[in-house]
N, CA, C and O atoms as a printed pandas DataFrame, in Angstrom:
     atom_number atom_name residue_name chain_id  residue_number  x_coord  y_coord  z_coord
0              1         N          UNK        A               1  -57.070  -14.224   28.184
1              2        CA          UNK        A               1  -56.741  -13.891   26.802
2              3         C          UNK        A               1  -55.282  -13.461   26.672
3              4         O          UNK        A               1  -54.652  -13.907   25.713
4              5         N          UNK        A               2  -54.570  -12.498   27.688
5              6        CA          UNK        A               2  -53.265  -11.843   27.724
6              7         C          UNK        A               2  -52.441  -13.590   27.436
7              8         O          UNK        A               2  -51.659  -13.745   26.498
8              9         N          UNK        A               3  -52.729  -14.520   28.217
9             10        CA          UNK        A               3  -52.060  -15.699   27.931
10            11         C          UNK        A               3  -51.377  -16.286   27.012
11            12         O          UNK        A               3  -50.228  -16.581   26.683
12            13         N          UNK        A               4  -53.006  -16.397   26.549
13            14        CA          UNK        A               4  -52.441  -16.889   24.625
14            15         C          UNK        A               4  -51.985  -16.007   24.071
15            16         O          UNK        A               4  -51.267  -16.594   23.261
16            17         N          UNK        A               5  -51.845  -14.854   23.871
17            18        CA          UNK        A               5  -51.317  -13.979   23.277
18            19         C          UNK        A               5  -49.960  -14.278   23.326
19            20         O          UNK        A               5  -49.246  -14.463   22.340
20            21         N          UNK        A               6  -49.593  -14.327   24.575
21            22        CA          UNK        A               6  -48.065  -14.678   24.945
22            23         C          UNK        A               6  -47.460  -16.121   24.572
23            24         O          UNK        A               6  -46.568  -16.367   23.761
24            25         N          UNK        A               7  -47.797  -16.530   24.948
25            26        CA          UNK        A               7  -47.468  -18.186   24.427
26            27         C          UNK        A               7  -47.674  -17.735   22.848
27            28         O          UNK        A               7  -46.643  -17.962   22.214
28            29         N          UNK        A               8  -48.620  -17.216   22.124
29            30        CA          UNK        A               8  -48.583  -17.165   20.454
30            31         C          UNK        A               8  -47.213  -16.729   20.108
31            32         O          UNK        A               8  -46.404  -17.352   19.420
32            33         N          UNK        A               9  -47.032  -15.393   20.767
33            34        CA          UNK        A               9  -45.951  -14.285   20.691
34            35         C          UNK        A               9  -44.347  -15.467   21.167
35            36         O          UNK        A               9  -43.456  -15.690   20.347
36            37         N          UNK        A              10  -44.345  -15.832   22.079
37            38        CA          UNK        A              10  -42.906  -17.271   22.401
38            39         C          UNK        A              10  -43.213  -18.259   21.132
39            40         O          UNK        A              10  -42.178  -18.806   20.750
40            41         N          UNK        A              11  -43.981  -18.501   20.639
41            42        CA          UNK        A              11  -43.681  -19.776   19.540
42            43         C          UNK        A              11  -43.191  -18.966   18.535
43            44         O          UNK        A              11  -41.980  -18.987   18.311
44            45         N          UNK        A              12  -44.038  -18.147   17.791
45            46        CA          UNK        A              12  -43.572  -17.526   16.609
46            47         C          UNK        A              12  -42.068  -17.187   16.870
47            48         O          UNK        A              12  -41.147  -17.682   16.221
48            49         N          UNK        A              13  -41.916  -16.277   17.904
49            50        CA          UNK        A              13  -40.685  -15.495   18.315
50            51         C          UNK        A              13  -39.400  -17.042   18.067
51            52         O          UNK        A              13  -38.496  -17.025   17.232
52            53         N          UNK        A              14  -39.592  -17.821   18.707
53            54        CA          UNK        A              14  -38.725  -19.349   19.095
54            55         C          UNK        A              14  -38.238  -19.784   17.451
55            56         O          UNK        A              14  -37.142  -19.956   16.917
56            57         N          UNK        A              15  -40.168  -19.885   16.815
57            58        CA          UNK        A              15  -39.863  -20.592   15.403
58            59         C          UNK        A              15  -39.300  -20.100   14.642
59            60         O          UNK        A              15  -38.736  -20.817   13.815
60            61         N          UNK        A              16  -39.142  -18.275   14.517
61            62        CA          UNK        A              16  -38.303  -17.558   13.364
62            63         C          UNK        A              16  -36.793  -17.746   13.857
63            64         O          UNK        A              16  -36.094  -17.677   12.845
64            65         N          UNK        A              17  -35.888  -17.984   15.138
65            66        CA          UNK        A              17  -35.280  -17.291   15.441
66            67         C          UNK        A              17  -34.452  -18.986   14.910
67            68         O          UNK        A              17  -33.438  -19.051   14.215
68            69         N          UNK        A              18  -35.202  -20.153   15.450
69            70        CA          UNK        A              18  -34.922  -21.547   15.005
70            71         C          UNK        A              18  -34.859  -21.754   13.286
71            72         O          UNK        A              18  -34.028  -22.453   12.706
72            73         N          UNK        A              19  -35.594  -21.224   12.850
73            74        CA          UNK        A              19  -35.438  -21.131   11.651
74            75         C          UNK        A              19  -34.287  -20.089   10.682
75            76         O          UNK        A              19  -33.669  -20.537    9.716
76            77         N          UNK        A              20  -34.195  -18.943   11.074
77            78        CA          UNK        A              20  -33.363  -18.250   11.093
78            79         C          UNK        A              20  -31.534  -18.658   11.323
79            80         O          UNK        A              20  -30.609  -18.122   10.714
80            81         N          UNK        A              21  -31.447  -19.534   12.173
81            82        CA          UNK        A              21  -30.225  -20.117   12.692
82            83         C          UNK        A              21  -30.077  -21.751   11.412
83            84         O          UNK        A              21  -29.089  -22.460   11.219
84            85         N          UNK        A              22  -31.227  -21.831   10.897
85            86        CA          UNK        A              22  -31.359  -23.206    9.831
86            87         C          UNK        A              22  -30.902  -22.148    8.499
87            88         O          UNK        A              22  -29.973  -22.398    7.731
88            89         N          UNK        A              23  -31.524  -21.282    8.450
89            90        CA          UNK        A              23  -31.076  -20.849    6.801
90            91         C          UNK        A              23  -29.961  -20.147    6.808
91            92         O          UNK        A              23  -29.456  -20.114    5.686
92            93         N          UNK        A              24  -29.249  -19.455    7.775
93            94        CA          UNK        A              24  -27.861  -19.070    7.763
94            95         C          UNK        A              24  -26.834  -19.864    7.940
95            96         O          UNK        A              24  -25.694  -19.661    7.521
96            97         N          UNK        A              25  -27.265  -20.918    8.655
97            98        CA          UNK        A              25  -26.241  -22.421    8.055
98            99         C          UNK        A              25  -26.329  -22.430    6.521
99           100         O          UNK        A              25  -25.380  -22.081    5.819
100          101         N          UNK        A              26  -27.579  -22.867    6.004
101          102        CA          UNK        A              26  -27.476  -23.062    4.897
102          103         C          UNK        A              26  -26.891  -22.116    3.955
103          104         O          UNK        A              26  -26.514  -22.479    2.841
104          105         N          UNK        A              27  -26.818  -21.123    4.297
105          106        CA          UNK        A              27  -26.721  -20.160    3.298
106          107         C          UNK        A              27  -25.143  -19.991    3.466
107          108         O          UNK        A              27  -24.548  -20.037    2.389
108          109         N          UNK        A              28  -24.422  -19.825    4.480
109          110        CA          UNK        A              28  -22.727  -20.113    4.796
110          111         C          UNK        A              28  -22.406  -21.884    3.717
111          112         O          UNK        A              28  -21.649  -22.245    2.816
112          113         N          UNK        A              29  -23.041  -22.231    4.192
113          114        CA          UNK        A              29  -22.529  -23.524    3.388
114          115         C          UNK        A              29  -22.834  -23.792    1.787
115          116         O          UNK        A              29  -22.543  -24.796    1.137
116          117         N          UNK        A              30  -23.461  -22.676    1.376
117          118        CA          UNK        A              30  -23.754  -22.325   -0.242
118          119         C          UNK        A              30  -23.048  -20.937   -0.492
119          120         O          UNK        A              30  -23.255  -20.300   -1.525
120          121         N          UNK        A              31  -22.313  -20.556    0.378
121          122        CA          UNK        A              31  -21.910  -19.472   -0.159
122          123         C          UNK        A              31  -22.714  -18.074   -0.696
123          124         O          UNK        A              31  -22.488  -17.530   -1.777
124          125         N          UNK        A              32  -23.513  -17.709    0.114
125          126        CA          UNK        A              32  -24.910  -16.778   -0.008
126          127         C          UNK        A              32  -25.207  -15.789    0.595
127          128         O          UNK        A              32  -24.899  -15.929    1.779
128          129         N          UNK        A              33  -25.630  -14.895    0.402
129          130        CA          UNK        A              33  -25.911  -13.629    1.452
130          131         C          UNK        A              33  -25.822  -14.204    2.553
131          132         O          UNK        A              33  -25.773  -15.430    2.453
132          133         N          UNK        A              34  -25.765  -13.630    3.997
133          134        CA          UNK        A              34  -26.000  -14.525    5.473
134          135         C          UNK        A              34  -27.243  -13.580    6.077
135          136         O          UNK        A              34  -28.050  -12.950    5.394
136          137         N          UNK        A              35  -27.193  -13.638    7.342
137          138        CA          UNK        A              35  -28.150  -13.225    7.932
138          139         C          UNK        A              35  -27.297  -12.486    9.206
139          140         O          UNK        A              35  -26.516  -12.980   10.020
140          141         N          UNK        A              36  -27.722  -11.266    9.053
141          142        CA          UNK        A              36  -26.370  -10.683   10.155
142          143         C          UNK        A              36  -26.181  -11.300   11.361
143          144         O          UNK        A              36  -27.096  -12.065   11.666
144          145         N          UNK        A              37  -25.113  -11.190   12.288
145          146        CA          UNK        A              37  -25.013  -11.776   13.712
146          147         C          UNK        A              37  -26.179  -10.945   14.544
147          148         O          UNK        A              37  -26.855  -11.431   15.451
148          149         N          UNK        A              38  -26.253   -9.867   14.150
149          150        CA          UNK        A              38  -27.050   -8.828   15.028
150          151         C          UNK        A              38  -28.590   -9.440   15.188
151          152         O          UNK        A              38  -29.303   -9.672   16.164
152          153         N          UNK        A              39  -28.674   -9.517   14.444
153          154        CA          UNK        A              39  -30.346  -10.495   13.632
154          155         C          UNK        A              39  -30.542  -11.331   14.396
155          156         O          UNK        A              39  -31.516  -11.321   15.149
156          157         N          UNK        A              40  -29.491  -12.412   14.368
157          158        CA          UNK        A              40  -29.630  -13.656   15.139
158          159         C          UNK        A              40  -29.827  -13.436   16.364
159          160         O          UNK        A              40  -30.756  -13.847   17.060
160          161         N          UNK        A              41  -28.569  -12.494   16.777
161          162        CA          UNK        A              41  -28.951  -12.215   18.548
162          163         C          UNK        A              41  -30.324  -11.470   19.125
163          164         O          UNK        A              41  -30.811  -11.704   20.231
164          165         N          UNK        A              42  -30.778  -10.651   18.279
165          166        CA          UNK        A              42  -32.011   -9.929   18.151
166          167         C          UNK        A              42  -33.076  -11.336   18.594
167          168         O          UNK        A              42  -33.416  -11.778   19.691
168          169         N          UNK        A              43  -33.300  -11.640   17.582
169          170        CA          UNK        A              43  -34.434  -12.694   17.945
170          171         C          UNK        A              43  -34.118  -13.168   19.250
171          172         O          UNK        A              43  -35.016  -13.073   20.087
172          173         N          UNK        A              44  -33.069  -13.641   19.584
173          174        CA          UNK        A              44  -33.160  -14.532   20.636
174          175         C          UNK        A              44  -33.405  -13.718   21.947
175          176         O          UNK        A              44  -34.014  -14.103   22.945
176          177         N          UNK        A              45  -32.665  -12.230   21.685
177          178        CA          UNK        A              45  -33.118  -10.983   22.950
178          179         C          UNK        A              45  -34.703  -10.840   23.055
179          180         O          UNK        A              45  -35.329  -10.610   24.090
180          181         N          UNK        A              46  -35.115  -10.984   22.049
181          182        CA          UNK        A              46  -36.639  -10.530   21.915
182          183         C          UNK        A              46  -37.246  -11.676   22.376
183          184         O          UNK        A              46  -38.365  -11.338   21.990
184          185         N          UNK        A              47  -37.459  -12.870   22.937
185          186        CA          UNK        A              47  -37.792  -14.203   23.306
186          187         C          UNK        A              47  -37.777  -15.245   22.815
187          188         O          UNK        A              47  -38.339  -16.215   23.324
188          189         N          UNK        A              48  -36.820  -15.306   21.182
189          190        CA          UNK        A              48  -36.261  -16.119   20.935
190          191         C          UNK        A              48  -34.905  -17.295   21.649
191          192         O          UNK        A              48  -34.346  -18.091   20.894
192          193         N          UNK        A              49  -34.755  -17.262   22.276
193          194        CA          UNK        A              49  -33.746  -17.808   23.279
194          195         C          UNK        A              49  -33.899  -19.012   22.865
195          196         O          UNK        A              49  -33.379  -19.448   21.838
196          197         N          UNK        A              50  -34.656  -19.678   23.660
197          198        CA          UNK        A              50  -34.865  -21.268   23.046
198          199         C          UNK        A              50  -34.586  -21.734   21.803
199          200         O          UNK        A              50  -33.783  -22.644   21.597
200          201         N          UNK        A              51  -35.397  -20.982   20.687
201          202        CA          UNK        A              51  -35.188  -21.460   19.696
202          203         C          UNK        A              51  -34.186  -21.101   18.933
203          204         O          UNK        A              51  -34.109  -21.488   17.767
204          205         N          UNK        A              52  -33.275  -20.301   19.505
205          206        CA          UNK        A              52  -31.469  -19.917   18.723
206          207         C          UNK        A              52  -31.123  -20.514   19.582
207          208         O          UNK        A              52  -30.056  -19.986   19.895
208          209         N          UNK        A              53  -31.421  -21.834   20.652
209          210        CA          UNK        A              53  -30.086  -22.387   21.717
210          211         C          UNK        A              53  -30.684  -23.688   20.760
211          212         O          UNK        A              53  -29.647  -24.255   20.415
212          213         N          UNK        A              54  -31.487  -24.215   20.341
213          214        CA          UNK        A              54  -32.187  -25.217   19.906
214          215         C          UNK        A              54  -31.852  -25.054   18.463
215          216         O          UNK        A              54  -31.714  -26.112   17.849
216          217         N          UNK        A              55  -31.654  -23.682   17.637
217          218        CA          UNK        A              55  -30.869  -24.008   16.328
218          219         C          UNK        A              55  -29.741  -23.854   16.301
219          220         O          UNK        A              55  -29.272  -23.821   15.163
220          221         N          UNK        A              56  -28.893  -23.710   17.297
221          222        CA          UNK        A              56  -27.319  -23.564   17.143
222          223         C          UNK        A              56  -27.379  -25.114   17.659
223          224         O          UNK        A              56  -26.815  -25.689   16.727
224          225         N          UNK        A              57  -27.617  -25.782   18.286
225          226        CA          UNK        A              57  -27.587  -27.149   18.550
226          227         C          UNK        A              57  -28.140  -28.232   17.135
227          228         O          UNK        A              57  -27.507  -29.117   16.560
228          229         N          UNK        A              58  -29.255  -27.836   16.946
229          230        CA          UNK        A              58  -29.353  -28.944   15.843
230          231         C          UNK        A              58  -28.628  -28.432   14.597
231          232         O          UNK        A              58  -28.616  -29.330   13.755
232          233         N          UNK        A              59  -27.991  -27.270   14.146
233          234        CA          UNK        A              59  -27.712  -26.998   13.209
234          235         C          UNK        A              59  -26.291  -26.867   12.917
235          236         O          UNK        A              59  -25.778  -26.544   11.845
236          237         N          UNK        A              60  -25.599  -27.230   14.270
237          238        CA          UNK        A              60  -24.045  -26.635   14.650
238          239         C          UNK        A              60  -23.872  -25.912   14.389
239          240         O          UNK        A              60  -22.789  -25.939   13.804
240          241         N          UNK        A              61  -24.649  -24.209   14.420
241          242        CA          UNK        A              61  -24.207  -23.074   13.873
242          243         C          UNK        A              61  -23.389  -22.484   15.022
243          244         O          UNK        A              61  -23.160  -23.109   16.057
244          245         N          UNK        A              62  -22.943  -21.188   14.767
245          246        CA          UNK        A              62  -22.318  -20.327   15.988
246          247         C          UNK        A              62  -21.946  -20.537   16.896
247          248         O          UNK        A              62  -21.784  -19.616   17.697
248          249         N          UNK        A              63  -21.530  -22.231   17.328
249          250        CA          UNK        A              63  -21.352  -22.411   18.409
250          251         C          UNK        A              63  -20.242  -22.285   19.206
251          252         O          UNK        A              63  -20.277  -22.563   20.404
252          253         N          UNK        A              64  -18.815  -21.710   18.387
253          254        CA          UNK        A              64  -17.915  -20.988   18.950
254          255         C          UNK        A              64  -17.641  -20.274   19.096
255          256         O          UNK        A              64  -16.655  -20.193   19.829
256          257         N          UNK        A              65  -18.244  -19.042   18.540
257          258        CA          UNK        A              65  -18.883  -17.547   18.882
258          259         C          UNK        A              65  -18.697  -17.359   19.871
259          260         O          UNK        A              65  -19.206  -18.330   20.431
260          261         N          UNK        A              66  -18.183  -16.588   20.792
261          262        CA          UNK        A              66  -18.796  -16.434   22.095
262          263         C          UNK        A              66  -19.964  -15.411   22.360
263          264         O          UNK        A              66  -20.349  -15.406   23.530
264          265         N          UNK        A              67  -20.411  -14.804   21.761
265          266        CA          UNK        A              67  -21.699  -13.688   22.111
266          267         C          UNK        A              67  -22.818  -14.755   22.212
267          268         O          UNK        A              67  -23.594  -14.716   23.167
268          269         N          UNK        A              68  -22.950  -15.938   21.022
269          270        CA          UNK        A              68  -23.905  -17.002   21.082
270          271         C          UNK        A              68  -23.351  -18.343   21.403
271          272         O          UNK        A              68  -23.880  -19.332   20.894
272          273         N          UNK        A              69  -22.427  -18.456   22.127
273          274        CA          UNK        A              69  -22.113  -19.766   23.179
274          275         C          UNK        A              69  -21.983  -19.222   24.297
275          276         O          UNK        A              69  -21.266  -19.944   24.989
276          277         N          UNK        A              70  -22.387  -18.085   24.981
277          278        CA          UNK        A              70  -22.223  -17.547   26.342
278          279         C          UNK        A              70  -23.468  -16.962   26.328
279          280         O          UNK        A              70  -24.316  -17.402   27.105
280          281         N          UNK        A              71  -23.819  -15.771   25.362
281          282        CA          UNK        A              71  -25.218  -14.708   25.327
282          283         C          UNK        A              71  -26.217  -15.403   25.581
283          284         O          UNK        A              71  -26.865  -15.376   26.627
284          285         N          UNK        A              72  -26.493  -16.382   24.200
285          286        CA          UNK        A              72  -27.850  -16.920   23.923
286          287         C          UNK        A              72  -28.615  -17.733   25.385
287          288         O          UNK        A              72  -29.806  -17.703   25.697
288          289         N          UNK        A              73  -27.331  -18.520   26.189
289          290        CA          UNK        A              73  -27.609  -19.877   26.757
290          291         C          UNK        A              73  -28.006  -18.670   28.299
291          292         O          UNK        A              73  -28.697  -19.061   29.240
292          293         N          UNK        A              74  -27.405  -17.258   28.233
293          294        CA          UNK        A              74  -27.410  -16.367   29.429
294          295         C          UNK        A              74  -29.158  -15.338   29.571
295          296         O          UNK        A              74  -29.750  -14.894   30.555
296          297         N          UNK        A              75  -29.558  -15.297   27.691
297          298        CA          UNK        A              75  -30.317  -14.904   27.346
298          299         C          UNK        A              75  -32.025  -15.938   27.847
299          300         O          UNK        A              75  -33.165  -15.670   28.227
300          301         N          UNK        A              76  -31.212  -17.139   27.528
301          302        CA          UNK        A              76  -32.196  -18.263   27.921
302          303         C          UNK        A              76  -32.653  -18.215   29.296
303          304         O          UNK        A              76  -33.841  -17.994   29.530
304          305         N          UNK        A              77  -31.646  -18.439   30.407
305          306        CA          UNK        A              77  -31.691  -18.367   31.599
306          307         C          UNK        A              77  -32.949  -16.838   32.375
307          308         O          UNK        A              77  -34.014  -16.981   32.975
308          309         N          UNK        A              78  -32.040  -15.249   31.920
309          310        CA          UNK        A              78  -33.021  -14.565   31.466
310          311         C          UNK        A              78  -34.252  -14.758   31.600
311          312         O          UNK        A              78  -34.930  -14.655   32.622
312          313         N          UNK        A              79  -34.603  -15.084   30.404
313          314        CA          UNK        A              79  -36.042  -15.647   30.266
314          315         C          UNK        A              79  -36.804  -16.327   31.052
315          316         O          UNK        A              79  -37.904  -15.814   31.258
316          317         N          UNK        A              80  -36.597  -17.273   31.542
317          318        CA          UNK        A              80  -37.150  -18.693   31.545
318          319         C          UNK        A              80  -37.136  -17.961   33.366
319          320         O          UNK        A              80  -38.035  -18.500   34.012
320          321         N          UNK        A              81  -36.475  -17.102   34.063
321          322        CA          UNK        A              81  -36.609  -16.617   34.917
322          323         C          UNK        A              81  -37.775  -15.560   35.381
323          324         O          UNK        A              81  -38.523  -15.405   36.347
324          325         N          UNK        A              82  -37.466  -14.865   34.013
325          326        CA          UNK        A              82  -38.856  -13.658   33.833
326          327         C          UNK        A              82  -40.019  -14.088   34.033
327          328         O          UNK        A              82  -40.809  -13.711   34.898
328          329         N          UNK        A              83  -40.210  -15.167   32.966
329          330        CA          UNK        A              83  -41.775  -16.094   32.863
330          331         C          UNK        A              83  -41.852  -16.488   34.353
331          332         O          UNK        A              83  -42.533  -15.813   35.125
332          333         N          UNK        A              84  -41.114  -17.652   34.799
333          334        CA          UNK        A              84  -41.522  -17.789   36.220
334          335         C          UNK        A              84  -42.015  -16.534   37.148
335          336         O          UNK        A              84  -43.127  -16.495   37.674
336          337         N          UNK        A              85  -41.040  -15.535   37.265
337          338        CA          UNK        A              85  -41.683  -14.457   37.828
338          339         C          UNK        A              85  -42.646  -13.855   37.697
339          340         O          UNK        A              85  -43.205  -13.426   38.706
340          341         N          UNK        A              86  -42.969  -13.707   36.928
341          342        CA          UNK        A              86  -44.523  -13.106   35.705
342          343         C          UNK        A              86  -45.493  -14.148   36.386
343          344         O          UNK        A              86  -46.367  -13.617   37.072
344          345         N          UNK        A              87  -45.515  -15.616   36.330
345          346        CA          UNK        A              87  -46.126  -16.720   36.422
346          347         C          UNK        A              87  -46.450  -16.518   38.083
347          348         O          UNK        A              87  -47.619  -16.291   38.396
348          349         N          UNK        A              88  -45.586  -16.589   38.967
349          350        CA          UNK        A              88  -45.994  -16.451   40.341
350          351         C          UNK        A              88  -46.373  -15.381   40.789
351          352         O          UNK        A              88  -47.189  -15.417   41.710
352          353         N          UNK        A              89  -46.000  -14.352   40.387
353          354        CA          UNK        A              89  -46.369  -12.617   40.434
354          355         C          UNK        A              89  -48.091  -12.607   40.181
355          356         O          UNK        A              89  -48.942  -12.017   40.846
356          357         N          UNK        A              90  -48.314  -13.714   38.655
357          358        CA          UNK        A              90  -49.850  -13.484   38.361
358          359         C          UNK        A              90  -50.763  -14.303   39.320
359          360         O          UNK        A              90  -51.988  -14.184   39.336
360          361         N          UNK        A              91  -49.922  -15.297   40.264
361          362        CA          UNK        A              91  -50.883  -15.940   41.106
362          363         C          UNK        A              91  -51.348  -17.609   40.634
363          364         O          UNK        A              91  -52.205  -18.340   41.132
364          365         N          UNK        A              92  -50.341  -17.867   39.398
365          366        CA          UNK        A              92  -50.738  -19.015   38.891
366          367         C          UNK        A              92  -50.182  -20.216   39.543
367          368         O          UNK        A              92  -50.616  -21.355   39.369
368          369         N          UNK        A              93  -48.580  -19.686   40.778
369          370        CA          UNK        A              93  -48.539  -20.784   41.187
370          371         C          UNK        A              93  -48.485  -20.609   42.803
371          372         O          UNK        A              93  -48.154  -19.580   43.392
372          373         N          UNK        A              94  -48.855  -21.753   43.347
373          374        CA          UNK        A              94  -49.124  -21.969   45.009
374          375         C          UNK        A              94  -50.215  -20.947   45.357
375          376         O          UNK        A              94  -50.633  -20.858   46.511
């Protein structure tokens, strides 16, 4: 059960943070409230990673930033390290 929970908790986390990086484009390019930098990096600290490296790519946002052309892609790595560890730690692999 802890599983799905987690995998629920990485999509949502991925889809706001992907989405989030779509409407602050939009909203810079209409001239509109934005969505703070802090925000953006937030999600992606919290296990959004993927999906702020996946909306700064499809969206060309922030991508000369350096906190999110160095952080996010460092934030990713991070991650994707943790899970493995978590993953072999729980016995799921070998």
């Amino acid at each position: 059960m802890t599983i799905q929970i987690c995998i629920c908790y990485l999509l949502v986390i991925n889809a706001a943070a992907f989405l989030a990086f779509g409407i602050d484009k939009w909203r810079a390019r209409h001239e509109r409230w934005r969505i703070r930098e802090s925000t953006l990096l937030g999600l992606a600290f919290l296990g959004g990673a993927a999906g702020a490296w996946a909306g700064m790519g499809v969206f060309h946002h922030k991508v000369r930033k350096p906190p999110f052309r160095f952080g996010v892609p460092l934030m990713l790595l991070a991650q994707a390290a943790l899970l493995v560890w978590l993953w072999v730690k729980g016995g799921a692999i070998g």
